[in-house]
SEROLUM-40100 format. One record per residue (C-alpha): residue in one letter; x, y negated, z. Coordinates in steps of 0.2 Angstrom, whole numbers, plus 5000, padded with zeros to 4 digits. Each point is the difference from the previous one (the first is absolute). Layout:
N
aXYZ ...
% end
This chain:
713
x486651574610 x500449925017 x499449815004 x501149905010 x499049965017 x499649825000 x498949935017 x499049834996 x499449875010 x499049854994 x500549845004 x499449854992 x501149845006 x499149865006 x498450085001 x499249925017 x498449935004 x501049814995 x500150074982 x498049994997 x500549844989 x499250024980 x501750094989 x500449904986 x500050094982 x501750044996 x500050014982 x498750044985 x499950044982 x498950084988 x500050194997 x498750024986 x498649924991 x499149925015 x501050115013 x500949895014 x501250065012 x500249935017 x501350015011 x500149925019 x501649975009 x500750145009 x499350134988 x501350145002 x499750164986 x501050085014 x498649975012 x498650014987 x500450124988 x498749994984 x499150164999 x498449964989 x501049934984 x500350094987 x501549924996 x501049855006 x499349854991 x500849884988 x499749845001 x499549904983 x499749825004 x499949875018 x498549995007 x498949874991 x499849855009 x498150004998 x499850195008 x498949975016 x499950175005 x501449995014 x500150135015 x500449935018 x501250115008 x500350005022 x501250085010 x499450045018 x500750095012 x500950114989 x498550044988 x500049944985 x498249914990 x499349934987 x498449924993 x499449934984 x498649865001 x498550054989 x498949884989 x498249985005 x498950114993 x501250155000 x499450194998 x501450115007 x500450184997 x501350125002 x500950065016 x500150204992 x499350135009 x498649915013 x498150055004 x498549875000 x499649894988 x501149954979 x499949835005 x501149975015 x499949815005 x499950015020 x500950155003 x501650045008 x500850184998 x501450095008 x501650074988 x500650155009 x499450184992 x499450095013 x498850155000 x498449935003 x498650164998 x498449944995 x500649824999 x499749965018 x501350115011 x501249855001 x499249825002 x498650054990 x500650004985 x500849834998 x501750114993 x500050144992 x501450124989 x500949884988 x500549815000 x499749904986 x500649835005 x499349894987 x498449884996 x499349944985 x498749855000 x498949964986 x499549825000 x498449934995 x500349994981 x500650165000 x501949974999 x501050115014 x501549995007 x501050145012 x501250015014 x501350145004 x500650035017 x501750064997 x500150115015 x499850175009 x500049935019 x498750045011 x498749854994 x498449925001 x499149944986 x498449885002 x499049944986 x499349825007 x498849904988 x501449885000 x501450095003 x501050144995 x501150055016 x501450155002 x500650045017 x501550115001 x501050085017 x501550004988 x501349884992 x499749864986 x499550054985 x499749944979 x498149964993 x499650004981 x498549924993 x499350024984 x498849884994 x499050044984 x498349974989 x499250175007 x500150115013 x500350144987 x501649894997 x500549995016 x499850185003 x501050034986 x501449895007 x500050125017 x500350134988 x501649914992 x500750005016 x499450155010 x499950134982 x498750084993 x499550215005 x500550124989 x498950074987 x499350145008 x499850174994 x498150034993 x499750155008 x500049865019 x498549904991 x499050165001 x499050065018 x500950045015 x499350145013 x500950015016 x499750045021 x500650005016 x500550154996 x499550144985 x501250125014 x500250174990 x500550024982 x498350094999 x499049845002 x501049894988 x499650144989 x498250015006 x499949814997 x500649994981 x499050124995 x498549935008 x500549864988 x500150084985 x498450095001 x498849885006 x500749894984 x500749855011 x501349914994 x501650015009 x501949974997 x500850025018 x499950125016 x501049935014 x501150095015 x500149905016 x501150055015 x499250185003 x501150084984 x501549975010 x500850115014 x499749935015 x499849824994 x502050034993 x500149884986 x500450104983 x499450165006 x498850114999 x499050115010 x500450174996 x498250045006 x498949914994 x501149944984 x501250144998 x500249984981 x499749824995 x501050024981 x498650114996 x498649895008 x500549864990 x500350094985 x498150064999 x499549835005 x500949964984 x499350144990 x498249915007 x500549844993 x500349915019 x501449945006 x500750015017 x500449875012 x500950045019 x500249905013 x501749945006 x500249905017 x501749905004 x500550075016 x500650205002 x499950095014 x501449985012 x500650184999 x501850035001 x499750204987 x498649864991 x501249994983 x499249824996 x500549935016 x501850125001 x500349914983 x499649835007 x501150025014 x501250044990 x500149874990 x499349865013 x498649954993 x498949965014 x499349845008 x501049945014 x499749925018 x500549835004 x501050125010 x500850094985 x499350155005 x498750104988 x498449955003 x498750135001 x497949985001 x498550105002 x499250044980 x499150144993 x501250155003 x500649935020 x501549895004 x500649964982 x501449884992 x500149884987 x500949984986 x500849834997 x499449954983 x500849835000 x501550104999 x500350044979 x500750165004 x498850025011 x498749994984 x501050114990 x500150165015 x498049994999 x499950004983 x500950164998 x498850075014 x498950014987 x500950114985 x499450175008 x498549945008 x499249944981 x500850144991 x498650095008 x498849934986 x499549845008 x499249844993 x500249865011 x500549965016 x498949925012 x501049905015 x499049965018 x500149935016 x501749904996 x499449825006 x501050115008 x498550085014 x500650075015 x499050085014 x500549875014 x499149845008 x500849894989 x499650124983 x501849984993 x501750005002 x500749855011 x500349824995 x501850045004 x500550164991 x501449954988 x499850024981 x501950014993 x499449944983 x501549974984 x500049994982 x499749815002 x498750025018 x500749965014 x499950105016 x498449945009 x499050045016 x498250084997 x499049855002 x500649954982 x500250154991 x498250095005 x499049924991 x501050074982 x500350185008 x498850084990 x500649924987 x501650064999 x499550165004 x498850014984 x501549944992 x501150115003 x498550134995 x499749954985 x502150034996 x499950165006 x498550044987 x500949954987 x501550095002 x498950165000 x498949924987 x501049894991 x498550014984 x498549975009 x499249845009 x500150035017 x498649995012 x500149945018 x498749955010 x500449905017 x499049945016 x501449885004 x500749874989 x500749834997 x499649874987 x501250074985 x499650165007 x498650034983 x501850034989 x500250175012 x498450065004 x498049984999 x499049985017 x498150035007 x499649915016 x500150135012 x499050075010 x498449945000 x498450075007 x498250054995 x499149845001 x499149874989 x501249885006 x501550084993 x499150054985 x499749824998 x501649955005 x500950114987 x499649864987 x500749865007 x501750105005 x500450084984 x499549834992 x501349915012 x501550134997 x499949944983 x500049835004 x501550055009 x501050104987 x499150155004 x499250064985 x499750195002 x499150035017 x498350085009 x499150055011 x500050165007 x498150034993 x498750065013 x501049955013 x501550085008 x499350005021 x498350035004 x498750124994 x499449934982 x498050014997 x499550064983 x499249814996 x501649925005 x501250124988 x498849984985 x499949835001 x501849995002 x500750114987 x498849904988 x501049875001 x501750055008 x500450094981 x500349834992 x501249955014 x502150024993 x500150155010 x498850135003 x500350135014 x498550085010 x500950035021 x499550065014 x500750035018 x500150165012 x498550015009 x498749934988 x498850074988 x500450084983 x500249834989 x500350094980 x498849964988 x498950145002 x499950035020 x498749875003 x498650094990 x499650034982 x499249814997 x501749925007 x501050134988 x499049934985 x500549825003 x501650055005 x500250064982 x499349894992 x501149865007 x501450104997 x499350044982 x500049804999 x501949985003 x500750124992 x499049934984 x500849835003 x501850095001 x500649894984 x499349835008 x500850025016 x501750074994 x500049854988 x499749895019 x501450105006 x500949944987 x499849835003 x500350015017 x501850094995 x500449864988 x499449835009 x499550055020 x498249994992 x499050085014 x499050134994 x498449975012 x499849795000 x498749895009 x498549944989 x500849825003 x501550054988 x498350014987 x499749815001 x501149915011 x499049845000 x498550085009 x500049975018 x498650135001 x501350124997 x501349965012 x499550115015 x499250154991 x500650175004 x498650104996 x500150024984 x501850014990 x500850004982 x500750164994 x501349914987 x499449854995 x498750064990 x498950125011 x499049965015 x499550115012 x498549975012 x499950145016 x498550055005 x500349915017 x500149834993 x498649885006 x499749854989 x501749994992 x500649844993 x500550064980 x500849894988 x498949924989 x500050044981 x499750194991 x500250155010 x499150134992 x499750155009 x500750164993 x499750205001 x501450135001 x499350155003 x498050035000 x499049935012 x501449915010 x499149844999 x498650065008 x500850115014 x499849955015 x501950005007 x501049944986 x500649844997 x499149894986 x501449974987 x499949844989 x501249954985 x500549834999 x499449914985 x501449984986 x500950175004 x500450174996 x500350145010 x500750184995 x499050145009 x500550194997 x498950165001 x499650085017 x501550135005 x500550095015 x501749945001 x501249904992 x500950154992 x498450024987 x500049874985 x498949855005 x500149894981 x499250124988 x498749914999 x500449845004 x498549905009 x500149804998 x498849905011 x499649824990 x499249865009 x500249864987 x500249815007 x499049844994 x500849984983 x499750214998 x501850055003 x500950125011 x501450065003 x501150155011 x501650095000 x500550195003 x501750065007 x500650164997 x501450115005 x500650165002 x499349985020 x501850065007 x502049964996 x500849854994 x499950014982 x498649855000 x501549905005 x500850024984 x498349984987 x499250155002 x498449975005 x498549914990 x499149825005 x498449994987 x498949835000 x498450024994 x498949854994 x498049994999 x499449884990 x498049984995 x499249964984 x498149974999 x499350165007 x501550105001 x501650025008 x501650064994 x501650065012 x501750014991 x501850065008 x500749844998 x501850045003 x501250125010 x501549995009 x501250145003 x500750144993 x498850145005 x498650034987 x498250025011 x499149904987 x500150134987 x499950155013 x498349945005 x498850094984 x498249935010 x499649835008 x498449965008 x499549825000 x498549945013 x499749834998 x498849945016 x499349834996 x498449935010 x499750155009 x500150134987 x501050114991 x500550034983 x501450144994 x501050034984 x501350134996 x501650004988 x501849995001 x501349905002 x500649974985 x498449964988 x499149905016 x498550025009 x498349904995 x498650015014 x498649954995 x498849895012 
% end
């Protein structure tokens, strides 16, 4: 392939200082149940291409006369603006990937993903690695409405009581609104237009074990064995940058990793999978075949120039591939045929807000992007905001032409809203403090606000030395977040389960022994998340929207809609009214001192497995249900099951149970009360252990699915 040369310069006419006057809305229609589309005068797609939608939208219907949700759009000085007036008594949330507090009336945030260590190396924190242009405000009787910000320019978003403003250093651009009964509604809505994440593979929902580097093929070993023998549940040991040869991209060092097929394939006889690091940019080396293949077929980022721009990353002066370029997406995906034929699981894709080593901590705002297939060719200022996400784009491709049968898994730092149909995310790198243990809450909360569903933190914190108090408290609640990965950086102290001391290891398992048994509950929230844009994690507000006292917390969250989880940390946290009955998943969690207090929200269900070292073992046989009846003495929950990899779920084969609850004087009978899917779990599963937890106390029966299970009170 050879791409034409094209040069670009932006050039908005009209756009002086005189040209500060309101812009009119051009046109606007509806696009869905409750979602409006906005349009200003001026808007160009040539200008401001849409890189969040899923799809082009259709419209269904005009705009009805009594919709009073209508965005104000500006033109000043060549920047482009818009802001939605809010009604008094607004909670706001939303804004992706942000540090502080879930609710975000007062703030103001920067969009422009830029590699912030610790979340204070670049104006302290007010950006991070993603962009997520888009609010959702709950109003007092819990209705909600949303706005998207339909564009990747360099931005500013502020969150007034009052006001809802977005300040952009590019051209004019479209807003939707969606305006529902719920804020689960409305979040549903973003999904219609942004898509839903792919259903992942089970074996991701498992633990994650990673550093900063495990250098040597010797301690990768050394670290899965220490897993299996001290009996700590893991799925997933991590390479970073250190495998490669000299920080080349696709290689390895012949060294320290001179037989990574064979690595990987006694990872595999383990039961672990194997995820590697891959960065965007490769070394500039002219015998480097990554970058001799680039050159060849042009794929690099230009100058304004239309020279190849070159800057400082990982392995020294490096280039970078043009991923706005479709052909560009198609080279890298075949960079990975040889590269996972080697036996590896997932890909994991870093510093691509894209980072470089410079003052300014990227590539300038003037590089040209060439763009095609329906994008236009662009300056830097509007396409780096989505360069990570074409990138894990054009990852995920080149897994499934390797892998064509499995779900693949890619995990990104950088990302756009639209982003979660490519790739999963964790909020990068954080460090070892109670702030950011904190903080991990509220962020992971947010990204699913935001259309995020499957993200975490780096448990333990990635920078900073991590004291034993601050991991255990951390992991005890940090297993019930979507994505569970423990990190840490060069330079710190050992941070796996087990090197903090023999009492840290215990609680370490035991958390770990926690998740794993809730496999089947989260894997059914997974689910959800891949059907509606559900999040997985929710705010204790989605549990009554009416209550004000719930509004700001983000101590405490909703795993599902039908599990709460209370951290350790939490002070005084404000927790929905009604019955939450606390429940036990392995012996003596609920008195340990670490782990999180777990409490089952009355009316509901949930499937639980048995405790297992990883997802290759089966976790159904038996079957545990956790009842907690309602007023009226009824409950009931759902399981989803699959075969946890490939596509044949797409076509019926997979198995969705509902199982009812029902009491009668003093005893309680649990039925299957209907299945969907071709796959048969229901008459797989031979044991089912009912717990019923009413007032404090327990009471268990055991049967099968078939004849029903009585549990007598």
């Amino acid at each position: 392939m050879h791409l034409e040369k094209i040069f670009f310069a932006v050039a908005f006419a009209g756009a002086t200082a005189a040209s500060a006057a309101p812009v009119e809305v051009a046109s606007t229609a509806m696009v869905g149940d409750g979602i409006a589309l906005f349009v200003p005068q001026g808007y160009d797609p040539a200008k401001t291409p849409s890189l969040m939608l899923e799809k082009e939208p259709v419209y269904t219907a005009a705009l009805p006369s009594s919709w009073n949700l209508v965005p104000e759009f500006t033109f000043t000085d060549g920047k482009a603006g818009a802001k939605l007036r809010v009604p008094v008594g607004t909670s706001l949330y939303g804004g992706g990937e942000v540090t502080g507090p879930l609710l975000r009336n007062g703030k103001t945030i920067e969009l422009w993903n830029v590699d912030n260590g610790a979340y204070r190396a670049v104006d302290n924190g007010t950006h991070l690695y993603q962009t997520h242009p888009w609010v959702m405000g709950v109003r007092p009787d819990g209705t909600a409405f949303g706005i998207l910000f339909d564009s990747s320019w360099k931005s500013h978003l502020t969150t007034a009581d009052d006001c809802i403003s977005f300040d952009t250093e590019g051209a004019p651009f479209r807003a939707f609104v969606i305006d529902r009964a719920t804020p689960q509604d409305v979040v549903k809505g973003l999904a219609e237009l942004t898509g839903t994440m792919e259903m992942p593979p089970l074996w991701s929902l498992g633990y994650h074990q990673c550093r900063f580097s495990y250098d040597t093929e010797a301690k990768v070993r050394d670290i899965a064995a220490n897993f299996r023998s001290r009996n700590i549940p893991c799925d997933v040991i991590w390479m970073d940058i250190d495998y490669m040869d000299g920080f080349r991209i696709f290689t390895f060092d012949p060294v320290k990793f001179p037989d990574p097929k064979t690595l990987n394939d006694d990872l595999h006889k383990a039961n672990f999978k194997a995820v590697y690091m891959i960065d965007p940019a490769p070394k500039a080396d002219p015998e480097y075949f990554v970058y001799k293949s680039g050159t060849e077929n042009d794929v690099w980022v230009r100058r304004a120039d239309g020279s190849e721009y070159q800057g400082k990353v990982w392995p020294g002066m490096a280039a970078f591939p043009d991923f706005t370029v479709p052909e560009v997406r198609t080279w890298w995906a075949g960079l990975y045929k040889d590269f996972l034929a080697t036996g590896i699981d997932g890909v994991w894709n870093d510093v691509n807000e894209p980072a470089v080593f410079d003052s300014i901590g990227t590539m300038p705002n003037d590089n040209v992007h060439r763009g095609g297939g329906g994008l236009p060719a662009g300056p830097h200022l509007l396409y780096h905001n989505a360069y990570g996400r074409f990138m894990v784009e054009g990852t995920r491709n080149g897994f499934l032409d390797v892998y064509p049968d499995k779900r693949p898994f890619v995990l990104t730092r950088s990302n756009i809203l639209g982003g979660q149909r490519y790739a999963a995310t964790w909020t990068g790198d954080n460090y070892a403090e109670q702030q950011h243990m904190e903080w991990s809450v509220p962020m992971s909360i947010t990204l699913g606000l935001s259309g995020q569903p499957y993200s975490g933190p780096d448990i333990g914190g990635f920078l900073g030395n991590t004291p034993p108090e601050l991991f255990a408290d951390w992991i005890g609640f940090g297993v019930f977040l979507p994505f569970a990965r423990g990190h840490a950086c060069a330079g710190t102290n050992d941070k796996e389960p087990w090197a903090f001391g023999p009492e840290v290891e215990k609680t370490s398992r035991m958390a770990l022994e926690r998740r794993y048994r809730l496999l089947p509950y989260l894997y059914t929230c997974f689910y959800d998340a891949h059907n509606t844009g559900l999040p997985v994690m929710q705010p204790l507000f989605f549990a009554d929207i009416k209550d004000q006292a719930l509004r700001a917390e983000d101590q405490a969250f909703l795993m599902g809609e039908n599990l709460l989880v209370v951290p350790t940390f939490a002070k005084n946290p404000a927790l929905p009214a009604g019955i939450w009955e606390e429940i036990s998943l392995v012996k003596g969690d609920t008195k340990a001192a670490h782990q999180a207090s777990l409490r089952l929200k009355g009316g509901s269900i949930i499937p639980a497995g048995k405790v297992i070292q990883h997802t290759e073992e089966a976790t159904l046989e038996p079957l545990t249900l956790y009842v907690c009846l309602d007023e009226n003495g009824t409950a009931e929950g759902r399981l989803y099951w699959d075969a946890g990899n490939g596509w044949e779920f797409r076509n019926g084969d997979y198995s969705l149970m509902t199982f009812k609850a029902q009491k009668n004087g003093k005893k309680v009978n649990v039925a299957l009360a209907s299945t969907e899917g071709d796959r048969d779990v229901a008459s797989e599963i031979k044991n089912v252990e009912v717990i019923v937890v009413e007032k404090g106390k327990t009471k268990t029966g055991r049967g099968n699915l078939a004849d029903g299970i009585t549990v007598k009170l």
